[in-house]
N, C-alpha and C positions, 0 to 999 in steps of 0.2 A: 491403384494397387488392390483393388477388390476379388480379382480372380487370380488362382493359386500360381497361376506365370509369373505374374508380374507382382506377386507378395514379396515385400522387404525379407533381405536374407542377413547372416551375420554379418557376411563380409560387409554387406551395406550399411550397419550400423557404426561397423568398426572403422572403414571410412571418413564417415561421418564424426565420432567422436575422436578419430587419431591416436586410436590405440589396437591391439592385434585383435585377429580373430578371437583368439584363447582367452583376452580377458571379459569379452563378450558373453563367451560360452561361461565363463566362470560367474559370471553375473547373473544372465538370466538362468542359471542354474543351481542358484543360489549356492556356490561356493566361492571359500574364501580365496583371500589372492591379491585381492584388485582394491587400492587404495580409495576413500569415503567419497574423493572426489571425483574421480572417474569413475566408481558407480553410480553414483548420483546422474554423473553425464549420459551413464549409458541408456541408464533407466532411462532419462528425460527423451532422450531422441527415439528410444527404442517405440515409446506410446506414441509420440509424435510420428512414429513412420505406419502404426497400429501393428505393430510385430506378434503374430500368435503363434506361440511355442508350442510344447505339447499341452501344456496347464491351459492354457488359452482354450487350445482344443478340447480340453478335459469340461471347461464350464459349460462351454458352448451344447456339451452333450448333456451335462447333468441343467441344463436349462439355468443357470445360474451364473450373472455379468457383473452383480453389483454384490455391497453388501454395504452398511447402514452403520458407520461407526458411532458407540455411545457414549459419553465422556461428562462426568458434574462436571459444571464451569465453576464452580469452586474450587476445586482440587486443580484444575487447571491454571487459576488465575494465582492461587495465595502459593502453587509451588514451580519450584526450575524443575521437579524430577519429570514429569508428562511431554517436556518437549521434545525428549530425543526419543523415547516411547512409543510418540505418535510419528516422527520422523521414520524411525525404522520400521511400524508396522506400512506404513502409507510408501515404505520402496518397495519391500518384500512384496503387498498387492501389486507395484505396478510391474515389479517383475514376474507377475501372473498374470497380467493382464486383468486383476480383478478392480473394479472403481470402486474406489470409495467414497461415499457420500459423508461425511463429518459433521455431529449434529453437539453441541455443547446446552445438556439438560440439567434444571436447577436440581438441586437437594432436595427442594418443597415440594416438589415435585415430578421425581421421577416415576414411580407409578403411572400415572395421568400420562405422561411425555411419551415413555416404551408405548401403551395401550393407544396412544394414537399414532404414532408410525405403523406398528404391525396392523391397525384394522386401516391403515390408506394403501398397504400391499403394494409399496412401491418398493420394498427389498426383498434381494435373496438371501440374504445372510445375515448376520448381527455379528459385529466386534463388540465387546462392552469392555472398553478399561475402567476400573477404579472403583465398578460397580458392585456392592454385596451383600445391596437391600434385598433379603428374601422376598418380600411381593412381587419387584420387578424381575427379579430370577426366577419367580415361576410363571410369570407372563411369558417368556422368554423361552419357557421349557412346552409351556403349553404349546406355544407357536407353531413347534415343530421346524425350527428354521435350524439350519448349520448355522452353529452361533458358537463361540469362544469368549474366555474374561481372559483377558488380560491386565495384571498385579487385582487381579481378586482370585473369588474361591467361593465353590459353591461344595457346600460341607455336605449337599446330598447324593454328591457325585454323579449329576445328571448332566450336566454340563463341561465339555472340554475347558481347561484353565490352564493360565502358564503367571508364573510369579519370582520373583526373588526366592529365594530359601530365607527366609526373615529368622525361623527359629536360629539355623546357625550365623543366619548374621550378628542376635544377641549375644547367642553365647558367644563367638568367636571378640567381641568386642571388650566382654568382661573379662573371657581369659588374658585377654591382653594387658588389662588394666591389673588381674590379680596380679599376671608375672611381674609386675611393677612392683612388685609388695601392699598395694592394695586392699585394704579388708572394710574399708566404711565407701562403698560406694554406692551415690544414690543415683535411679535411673529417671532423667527427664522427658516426661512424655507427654503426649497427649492419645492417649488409646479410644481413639472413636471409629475404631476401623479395627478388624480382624485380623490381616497385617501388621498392625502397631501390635497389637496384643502378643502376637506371635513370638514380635520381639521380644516383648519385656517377659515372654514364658522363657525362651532361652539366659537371656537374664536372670532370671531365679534358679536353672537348675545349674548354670554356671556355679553361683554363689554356693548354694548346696552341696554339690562335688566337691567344692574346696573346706567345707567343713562348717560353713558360715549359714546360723539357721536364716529364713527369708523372712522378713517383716516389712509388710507391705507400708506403715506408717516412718519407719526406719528408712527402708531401701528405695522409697517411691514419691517421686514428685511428680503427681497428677495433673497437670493444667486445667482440662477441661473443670476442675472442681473450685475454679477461680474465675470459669468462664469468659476464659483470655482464648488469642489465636497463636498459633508458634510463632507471630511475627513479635508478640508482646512476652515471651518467655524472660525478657530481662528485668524486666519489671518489679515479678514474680519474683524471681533470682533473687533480687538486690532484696525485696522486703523478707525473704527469707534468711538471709544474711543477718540482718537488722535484728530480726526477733530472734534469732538463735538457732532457729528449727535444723540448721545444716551445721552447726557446730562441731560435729564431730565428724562429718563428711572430711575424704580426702582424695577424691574425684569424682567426675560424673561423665556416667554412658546415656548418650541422648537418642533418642528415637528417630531422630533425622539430623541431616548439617545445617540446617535451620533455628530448628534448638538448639543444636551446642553451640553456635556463635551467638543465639543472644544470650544462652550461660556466660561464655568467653566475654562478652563487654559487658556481664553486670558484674562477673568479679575483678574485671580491670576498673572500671568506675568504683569500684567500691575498696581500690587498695591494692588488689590481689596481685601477685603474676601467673600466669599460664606457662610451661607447667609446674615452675618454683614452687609454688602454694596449693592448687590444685591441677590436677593433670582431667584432661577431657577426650573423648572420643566419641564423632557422629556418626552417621551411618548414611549413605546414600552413595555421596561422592560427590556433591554438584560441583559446579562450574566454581563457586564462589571460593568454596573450599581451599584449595590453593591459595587464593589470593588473602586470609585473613591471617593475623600477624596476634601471634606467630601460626604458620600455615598448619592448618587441621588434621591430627590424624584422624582418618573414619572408614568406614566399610564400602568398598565399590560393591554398585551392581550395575552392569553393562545395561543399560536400559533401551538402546538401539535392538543389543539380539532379543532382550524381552518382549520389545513390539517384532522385529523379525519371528521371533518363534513362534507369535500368536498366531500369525498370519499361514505361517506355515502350518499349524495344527488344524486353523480352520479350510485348509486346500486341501486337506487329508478327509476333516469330515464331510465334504461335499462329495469327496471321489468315494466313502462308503462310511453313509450315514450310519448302516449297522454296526460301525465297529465299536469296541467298549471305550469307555467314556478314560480319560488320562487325565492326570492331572502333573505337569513341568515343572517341578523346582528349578531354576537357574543359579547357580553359585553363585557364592560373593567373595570377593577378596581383601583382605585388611592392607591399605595402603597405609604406609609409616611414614610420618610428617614429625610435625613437633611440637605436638601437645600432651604426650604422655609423657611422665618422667616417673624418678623414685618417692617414696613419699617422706614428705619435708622433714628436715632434721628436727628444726622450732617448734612452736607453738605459737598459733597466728597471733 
């Protein structure tokens, strides 16, 4: 199938997968329509027959086949949010026919890790999720490669990015807990990242608007200042119970659903009920979410079109590098479970 006769066509694909032309076209066209799993399929057969659409044709002109995905293997290994992420940016390329090469770079050194990919010049592009070390951002810029962050941000706008809307994810999470009647709430986080901070800024002006000054010793439980990971958040929890420090707390907005389920089992271990006593809300949406008792309420972010959008922004800046640099908030949505309630008649 090398020469343009005998190039794989839709109906070929469509055949092959068992589904119509239309939802072929809908796929490699990146519209919606066509359910996770029969994209998945179309995509798969589609590279397997090497199908070049117009985008195909689009690289092939701008000299550009690959692109070099960059990922901490931290942030990968200690969270569920990166897997559907990297899932939906790894369709969207393949329904561009772009490859991606997927490299998992430590913390300690990422500087070092970017500077030796770009000087071995085996890519055309750079994806970088999760990345928002300034050194390695301006390696990246130096480069001069078609390059996108995906769930980062580069604050000097030189760089295309696509991410959650983190700020309204805060706020939208406190207002949720204020309309509970709400006023002593503390936010659990671990702010080592620009995105988490983002958060807990929405968090503050939430509080604010409703009338309530911001005190960061009051309204904020730091992790990082206990030099724990979010998997150890209960820990923490339970010894702050202990010593009092949360005494007057009567919920808590957490900076992912990772933290607020180890909130949610240190104030079950320690007495509590969820939301009888305290009421909680995460933020992400994982997987796990659902399944903890009683089920989580927290903030969705479609994290499939986050990696889809990245992918798509970076086909845009290869077809005109000149264009001005963007940057995607993606909405979030508050999903309603059952861990907010009113607050407690008693006193614990």
């Amino acid at each position: 199938m090398d020469d343009e006769a005998n190039a794989p066509t839709l109906r070929d694909i469509a055949d092959a997968a068992g589904v119509s032309v239309a939802s072929v076209s809908k796929v490699l066209n990146n519209r919606s329509g066509v359910g996770e799993e029969s994209r998945r399929k179309i995509l798969d057969i589609a590279e397997r027959y090497g199908y070049q659409g117009k985008t195909a044709r689009s690289l092939h002109k701008a000299g550009v086949d690959s692109a070099a995905m960059l990922m901490p293997a931290e942030f990968y290994s200690r969270s569920q949010f990166y897997e559907d992420v990297i899932r939906g940016a790894l369709d969207e390329a393949a329904a561009h026919s772009l490859k991606i090469d997927v490299r998992l770079i430590s913390l300690d050194s990422v500087v070092a890790e970017v500077e030796e990919l770009l000087q071995a010049g085996k890519t055309g592009a750079i994806v970088a999720i999760g990345l928002d070390q300034p050194e390695a951002l301006e390696r990246i810029i130096a480069s001069k490669l078609p390059a996108v962050l995906i769930n980062g941000m580069d604050r000097t706008m030189r760089l295309n990015s696509v991410l959650p809307d983190n700020w309204s994810a805060g706020w939208l999470a406190t207002q949720r807990l204020l309309s509970a009647g709400h006023r002593e709430i503390v936010h659990v986080a671990l702010p080592h990242r620009l995105s988490l901070r983002r958060r807990l800024e929405g968090f503050r002006v939430a509080l604010e608007e409703a009338g309530i000054r911001f005190d960061p010793q009051r309204h904020v439980l730091d992790l990082s200042k206990f030099g724990v990971q979010e998997s150890q958040t209960q820990q923490v929890v339970r010894q702050a119970l202990q010593d009092g420090s949360l005494a007057d707390a009567t919920a808590f907005f957490c900076s992912t659903d990772i933290v607020a389920l180890g909130v949610m089992q240190a104030l079950q271990s320690s007495g509590f009920s969820v939301p009888e006593d305290f009421s909680v809300i995460g933020l992400d949406d994982i997987a796990v979410a659902l399944h903890s008792r009683p089920p989580l309420t927290t903030i969705r972010i479609d994290r499939l079109e986050l990696g889809r959008a990245g992918i798509q922004m970076l086909m845009k800046r290869i077809a005109d590098p000149g264009a001005n640099i963007v940057r995607v908030n993606i909405g979030v949505q508050l999903v309603e479970r059952a861990t907010v309630g009113p607050v407690r008649k008693t006193a614990r």
